[in-house]
C-alpha positions as CSV (number, residue, x, y, z in Angstrom):
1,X,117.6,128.8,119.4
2,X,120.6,128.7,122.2
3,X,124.0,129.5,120.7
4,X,126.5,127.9,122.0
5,X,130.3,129.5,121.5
6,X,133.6,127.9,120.3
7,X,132.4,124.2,120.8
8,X,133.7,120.8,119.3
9,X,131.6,118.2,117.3
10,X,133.2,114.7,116.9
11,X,131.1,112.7,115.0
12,X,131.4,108.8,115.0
13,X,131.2,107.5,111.7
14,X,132.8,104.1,112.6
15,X,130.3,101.8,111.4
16,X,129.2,103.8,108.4
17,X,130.4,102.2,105.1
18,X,128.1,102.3,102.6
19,X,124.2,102.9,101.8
20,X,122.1,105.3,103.0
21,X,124.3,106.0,106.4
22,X,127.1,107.4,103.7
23,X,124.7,109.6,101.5
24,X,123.9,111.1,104.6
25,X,127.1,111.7,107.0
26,X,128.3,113.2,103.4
27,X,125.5,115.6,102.1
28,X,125.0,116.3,105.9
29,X,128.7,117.8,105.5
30,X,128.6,119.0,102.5
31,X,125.4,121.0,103.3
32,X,126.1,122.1,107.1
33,X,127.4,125.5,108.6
34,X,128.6,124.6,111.9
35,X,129.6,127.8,112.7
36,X,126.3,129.4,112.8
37,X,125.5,126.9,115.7
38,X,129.2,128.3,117.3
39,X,130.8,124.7,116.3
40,X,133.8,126.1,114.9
41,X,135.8,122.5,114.6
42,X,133.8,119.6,113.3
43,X,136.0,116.1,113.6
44,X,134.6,113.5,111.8
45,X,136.2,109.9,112.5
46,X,135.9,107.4,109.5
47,X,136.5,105.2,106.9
48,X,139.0,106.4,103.7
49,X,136.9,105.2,101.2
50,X,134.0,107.6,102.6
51,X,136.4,110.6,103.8
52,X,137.2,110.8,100.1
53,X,133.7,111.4,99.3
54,X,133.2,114.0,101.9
55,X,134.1,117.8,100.8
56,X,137.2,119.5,102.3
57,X,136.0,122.6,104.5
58,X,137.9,125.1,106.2
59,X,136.3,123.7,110.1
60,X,136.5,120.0,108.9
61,X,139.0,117.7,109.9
62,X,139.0,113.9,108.2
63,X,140.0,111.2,110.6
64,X,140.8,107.4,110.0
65,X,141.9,105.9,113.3
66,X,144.7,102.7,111.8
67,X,142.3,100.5,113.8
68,X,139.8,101.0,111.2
69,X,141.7,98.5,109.2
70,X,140.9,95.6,111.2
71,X,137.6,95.1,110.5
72,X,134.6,95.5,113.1
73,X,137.1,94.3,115.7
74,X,139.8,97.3,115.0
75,X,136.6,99.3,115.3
76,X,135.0,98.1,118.4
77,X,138.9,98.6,119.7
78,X,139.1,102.1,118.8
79,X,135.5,103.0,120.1
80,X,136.9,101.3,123.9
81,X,140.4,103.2,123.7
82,X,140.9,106.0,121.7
83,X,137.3,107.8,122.2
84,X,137.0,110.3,124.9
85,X,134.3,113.0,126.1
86,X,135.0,116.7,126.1
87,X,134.5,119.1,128.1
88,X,133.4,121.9,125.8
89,X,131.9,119.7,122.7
90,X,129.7,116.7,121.9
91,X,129.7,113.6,120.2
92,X,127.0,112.8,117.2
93,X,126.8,108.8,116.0
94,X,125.0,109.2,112.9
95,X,125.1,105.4,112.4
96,X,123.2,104.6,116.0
97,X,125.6,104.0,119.0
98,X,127.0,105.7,122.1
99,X,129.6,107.5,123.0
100,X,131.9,109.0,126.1
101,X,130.2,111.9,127.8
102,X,127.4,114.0,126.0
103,X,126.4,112.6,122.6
104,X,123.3,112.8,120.0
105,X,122.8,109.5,118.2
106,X,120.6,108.6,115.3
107,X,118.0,105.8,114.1
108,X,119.3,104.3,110.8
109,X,119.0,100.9,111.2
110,X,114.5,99.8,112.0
111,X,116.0,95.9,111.5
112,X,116.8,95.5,115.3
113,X,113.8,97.2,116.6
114,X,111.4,94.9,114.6
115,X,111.5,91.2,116.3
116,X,109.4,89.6,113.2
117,X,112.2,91.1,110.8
118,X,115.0,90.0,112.7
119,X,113.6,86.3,112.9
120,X,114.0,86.5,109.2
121,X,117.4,85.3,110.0
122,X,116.9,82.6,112.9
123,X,119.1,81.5,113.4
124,X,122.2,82.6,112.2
125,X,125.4,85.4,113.3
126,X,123.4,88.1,111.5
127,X,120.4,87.0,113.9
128,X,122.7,87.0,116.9
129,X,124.2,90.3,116.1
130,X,120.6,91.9,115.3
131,X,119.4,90.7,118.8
132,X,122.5,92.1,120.3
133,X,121.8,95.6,118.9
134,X,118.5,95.4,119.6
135,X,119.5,95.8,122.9
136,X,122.1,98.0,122.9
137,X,120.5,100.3,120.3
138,X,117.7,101.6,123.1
139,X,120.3,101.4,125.5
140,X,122.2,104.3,123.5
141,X,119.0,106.0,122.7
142,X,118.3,106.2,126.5
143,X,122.0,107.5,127.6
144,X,121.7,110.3,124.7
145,X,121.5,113.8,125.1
146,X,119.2,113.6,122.6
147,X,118.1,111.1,119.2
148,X,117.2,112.2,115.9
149,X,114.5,109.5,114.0
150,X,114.0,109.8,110.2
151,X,110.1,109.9,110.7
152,X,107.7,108.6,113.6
153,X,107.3,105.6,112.3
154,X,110.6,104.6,113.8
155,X,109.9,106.2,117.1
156,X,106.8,104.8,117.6
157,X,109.2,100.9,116.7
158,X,110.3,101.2,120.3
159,X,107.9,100.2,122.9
160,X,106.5,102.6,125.3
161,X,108.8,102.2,128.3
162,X,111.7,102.9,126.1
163,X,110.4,106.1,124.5
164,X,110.0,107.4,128.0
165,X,113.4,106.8,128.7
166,X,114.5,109.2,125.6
167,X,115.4,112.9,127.1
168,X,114.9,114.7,123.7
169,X,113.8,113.4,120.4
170,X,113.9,115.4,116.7
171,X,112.1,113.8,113.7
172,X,114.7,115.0,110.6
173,X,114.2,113.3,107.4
174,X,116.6,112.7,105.0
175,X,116.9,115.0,101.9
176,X,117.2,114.0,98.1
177,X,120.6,114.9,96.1
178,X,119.7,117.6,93.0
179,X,122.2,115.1,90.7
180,X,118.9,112.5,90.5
181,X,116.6,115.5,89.3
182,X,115.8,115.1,85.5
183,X,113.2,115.9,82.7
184,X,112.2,112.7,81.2
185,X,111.3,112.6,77.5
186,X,107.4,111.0,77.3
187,X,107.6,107.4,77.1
188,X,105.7,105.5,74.7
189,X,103.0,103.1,75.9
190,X,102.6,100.1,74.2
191,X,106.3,98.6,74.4
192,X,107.5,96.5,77.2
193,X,107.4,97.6,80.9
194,X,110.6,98.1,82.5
195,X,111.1,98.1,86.1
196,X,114.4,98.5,88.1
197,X,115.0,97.3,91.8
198,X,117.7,99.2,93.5
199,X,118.9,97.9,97.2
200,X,120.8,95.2,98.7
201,X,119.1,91.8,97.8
202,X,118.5,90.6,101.4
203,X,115.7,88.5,102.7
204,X,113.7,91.1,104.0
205,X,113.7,92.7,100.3
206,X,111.8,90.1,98.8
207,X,113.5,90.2,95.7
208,X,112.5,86.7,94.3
209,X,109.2,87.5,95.1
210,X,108.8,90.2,92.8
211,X,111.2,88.1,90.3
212,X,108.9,85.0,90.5
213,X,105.7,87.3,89.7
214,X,107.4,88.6,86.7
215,X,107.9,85.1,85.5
216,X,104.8,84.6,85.7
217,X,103.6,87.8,84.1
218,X,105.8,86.5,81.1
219,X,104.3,83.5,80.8
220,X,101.1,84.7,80.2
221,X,102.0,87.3,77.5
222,X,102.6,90.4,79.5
223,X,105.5,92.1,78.1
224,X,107.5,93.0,81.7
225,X,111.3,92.7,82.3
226,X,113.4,94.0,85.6
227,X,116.9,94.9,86.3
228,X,118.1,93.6,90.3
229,X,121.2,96.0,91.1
230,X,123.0,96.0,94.3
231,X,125.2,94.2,96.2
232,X,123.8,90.9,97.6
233,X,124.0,88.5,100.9
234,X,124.5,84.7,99.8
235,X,121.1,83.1,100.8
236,X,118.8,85.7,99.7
237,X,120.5,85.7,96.3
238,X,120.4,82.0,96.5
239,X,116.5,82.1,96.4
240,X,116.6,85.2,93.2
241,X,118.9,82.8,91.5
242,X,116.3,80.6,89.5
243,X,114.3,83.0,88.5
244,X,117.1,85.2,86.6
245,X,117.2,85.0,82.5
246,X,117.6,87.4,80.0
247,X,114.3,89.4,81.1
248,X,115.1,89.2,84.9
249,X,118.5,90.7,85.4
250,X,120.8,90.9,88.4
251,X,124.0,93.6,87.5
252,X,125.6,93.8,91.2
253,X,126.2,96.9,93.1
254,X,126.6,100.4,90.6
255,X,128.8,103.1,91.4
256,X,126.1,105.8,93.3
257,X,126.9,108.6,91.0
258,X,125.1,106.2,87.7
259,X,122.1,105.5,89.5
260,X,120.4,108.4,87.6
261,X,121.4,106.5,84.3
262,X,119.7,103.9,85.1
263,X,116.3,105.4,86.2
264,X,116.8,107.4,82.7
265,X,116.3,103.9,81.0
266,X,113.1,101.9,83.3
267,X,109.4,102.6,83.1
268,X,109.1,102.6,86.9
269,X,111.0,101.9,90.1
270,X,109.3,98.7,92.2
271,X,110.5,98.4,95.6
272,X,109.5,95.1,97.9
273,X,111.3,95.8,101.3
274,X,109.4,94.4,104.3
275,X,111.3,96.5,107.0
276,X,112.4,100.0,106.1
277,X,113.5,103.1,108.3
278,X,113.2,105.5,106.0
279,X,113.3,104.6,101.7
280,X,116.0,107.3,100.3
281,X,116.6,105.0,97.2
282,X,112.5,105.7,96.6
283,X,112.8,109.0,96.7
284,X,116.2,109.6,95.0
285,X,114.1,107.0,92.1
286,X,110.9,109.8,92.0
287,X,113.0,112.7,91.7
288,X,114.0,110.5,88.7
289,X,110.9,111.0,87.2
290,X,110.3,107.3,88.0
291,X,106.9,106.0,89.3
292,X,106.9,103.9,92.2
293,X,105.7,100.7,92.9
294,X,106.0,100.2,96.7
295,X,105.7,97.7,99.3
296,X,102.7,98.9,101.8
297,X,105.1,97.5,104.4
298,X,107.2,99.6,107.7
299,X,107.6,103.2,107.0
300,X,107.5,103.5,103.3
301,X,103.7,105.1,103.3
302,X,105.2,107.8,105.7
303,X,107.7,108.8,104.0
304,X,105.5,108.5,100.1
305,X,102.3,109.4,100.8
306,X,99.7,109.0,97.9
307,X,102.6,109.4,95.7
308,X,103.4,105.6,94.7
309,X,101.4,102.3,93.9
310,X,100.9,100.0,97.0
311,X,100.7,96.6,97.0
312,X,101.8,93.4,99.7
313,X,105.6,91.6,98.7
314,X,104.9,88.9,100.5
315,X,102.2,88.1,98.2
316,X,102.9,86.6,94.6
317,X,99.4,87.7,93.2
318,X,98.9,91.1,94.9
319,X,102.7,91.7,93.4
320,X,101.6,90.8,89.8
321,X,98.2,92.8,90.2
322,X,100.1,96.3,90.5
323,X,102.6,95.5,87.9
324,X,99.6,94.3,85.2
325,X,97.5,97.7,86.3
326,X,101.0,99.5,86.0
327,X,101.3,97.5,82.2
328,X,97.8,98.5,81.3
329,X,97.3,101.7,82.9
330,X,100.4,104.1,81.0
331,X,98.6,107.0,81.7
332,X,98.5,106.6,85.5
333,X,102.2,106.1,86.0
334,X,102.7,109.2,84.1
335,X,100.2,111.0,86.3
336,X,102.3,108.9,89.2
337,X,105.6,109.9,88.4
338,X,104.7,113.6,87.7
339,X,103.5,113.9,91.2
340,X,106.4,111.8,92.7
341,X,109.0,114.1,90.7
342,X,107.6,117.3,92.8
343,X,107.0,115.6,96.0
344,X,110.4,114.7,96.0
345,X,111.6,118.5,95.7
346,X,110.1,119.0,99.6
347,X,113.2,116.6,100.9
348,X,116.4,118.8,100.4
349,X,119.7,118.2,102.4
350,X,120.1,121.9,103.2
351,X,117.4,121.4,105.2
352,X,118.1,118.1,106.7
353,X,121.6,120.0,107.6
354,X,119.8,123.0,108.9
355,X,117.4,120.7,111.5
356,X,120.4,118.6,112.5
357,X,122.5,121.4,113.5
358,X,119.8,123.0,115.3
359,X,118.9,119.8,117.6
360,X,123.0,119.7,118.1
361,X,123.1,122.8,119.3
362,X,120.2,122.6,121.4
363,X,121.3,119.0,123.1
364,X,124.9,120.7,123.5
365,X,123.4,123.8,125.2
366,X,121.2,121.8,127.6
């Protein structure tokens, strides 16, 4: 590995507010050693609300430009005026983007890259601004220095001609925080089936799907309930409306830090996302002791393996057929989550922190 002396990292955080881009521009700080890669001054340029979550450190510095204030406009601003290259340092755009002179971005977002996903939303401003970035967002990985991808899944999203155009790739997957790790007192097995559903109820998340299966389930005696928690975008929660009661429960967006609560009180974790880069909630949910039901859908079997129930969100029946084999079959879901719980261990953010650094270093040095 090159080492590089007395260099600069300035890392766009911009259009990271909340989700799985946070969790990871903040364990990735809170976990890296820039100096062993000779970055002795990291800048990181972002919101308040997610500066306060990130760690002081004695080569950190915590930026929020004023611009930031004024929405994706102030933003766009800032990224036009105030952003310059340096001579003896890079950029890194965590949250996919580019950047003046030499810069590493990163592949969060698989929604532009997959035209059948984004046509979820024809036609409407988020299908406008999807299309935009799914032109801009090769565009940035082709300028790079270099592009980290959560698994190859994503990498293999972009057509051939624009992989080619990518001068150095790394594949870095995220890691799993050691709050969500806990031993789970043996559940009994012939009591009602709870399941929880953690993510933003969007379309491509198919939460009234799995709520309209549950119904059903219900009304012919099988003893299932849910909890919906996260925030929520007006039409999709439109369509998860009618099926909510007193069984099927929608609570909102949760502070991060109680997630773990919640797993400590649900039978299994069922997950129905049709478009996917990567699935940190599922993982976070496993080292939770929690089984996982999973769509078979976008990059979920990469990153889960044999460790979680498949089945097809976009189909009512298939969706009720894991959930009645998950009802019947206790001793498989313990088997399930007891297998998920150590699989989970093999994603740590030390590591993620380690791998990132190193491709840094090594797209500074070239």
């Amino acid at each position: 590995m090159y080492k590089v002396n007395s260099a600069l990292l300035l890392i766009d955080a911009s259009n990271i507010l909340a989700g799985g881009g946070k969790t990871h521009l903040v364990e990735l700080m809170k976990h890296a050693e820039p100096d062993t890669h000779g970055f002795d001054k990291v800048i990181v340029y972002g919101h308040e609300g997610v500066m306060k979550e990130i760690p002081p450190k004695p080569w950190l510095e915590k930026v929020t430009p004023a611009l930031f204030a004024h929405g994706y406009l102030g933003r766009w601003l800032w990224k036009v005026v105030a952003r310059k290259s340096v001579q003896n340092g890079i950029w890194f755009v965590p949250g996919t983007g580019s950047a003046p002179g030499n810069y590493v971005t990163m592949c969060q977002n698989l929604l532009p890259l997959d035209r059948e996903e984004r046509n979820r939303y024809f036609f409407s401003l988020t299908w406008l601004r999807l299309t935009l970035l799914s032109m801009l967002h090769p565009r940035a990985f082709a300028k790079a220095k270099g592009v980290i991808f959560l698994n190859e899944y994503c990498y293999n999203a972009l057509p051939k001609a624009e992989q080619h155009l990518i001068r150095s790739k790394s594949i870095i997957p995220h890691g799993v925080s050691e709050s969500f790790f806990t031993q789970r007192i043996a559940q009994e097995t012939n009591k009602t089936l709870k399941l929880i559903y953690v993510s933003t109820v969007a379309v491509y998340k198919h939460q009234w799907c799995i709520a309209q299966a549950i119904e059903e389930l219900r009304q012919e005696d099988i003893d299932v309930e849910i909890d919906f928690i996260g925030t929520a975008y007006s039409h999709a929660l439109k369509q998860l409306s009618p099926f909510l009661n007193k069984n099927i429960r929608y609570h909102g967006p949760v502070d991060y830090k109680q997630l773990p609560e919640w797993y400590s009180k649900a039978d299994a974790f069922i997950f129905g996302s049709t478009c996917e880069t990567f699935g940190m909630v599922l993982l976070e949910a496993m080292a939770g002791g929690l089984p996982v039901l999973c769509s078979k859908y976008s990059s979920m079997s990469e990153t889960l393996g044999n460790h979680a129930f498949y089945f097809d969100p976009l189909n009512v029946n298939d969706i009720k057929r894991i959930i009645l084999h998950s009802y019947r079959e206790r001793e498989a879901l313990v088997e399930l989550a007891i297998s998920g719980q150590k699989y989970a261990r093999e994603f740590r953010w030390e590591r993620t922190a380690q791998q990132t650094f190193d491709f840094l270093e090594e797209c500074y040095k070239k």
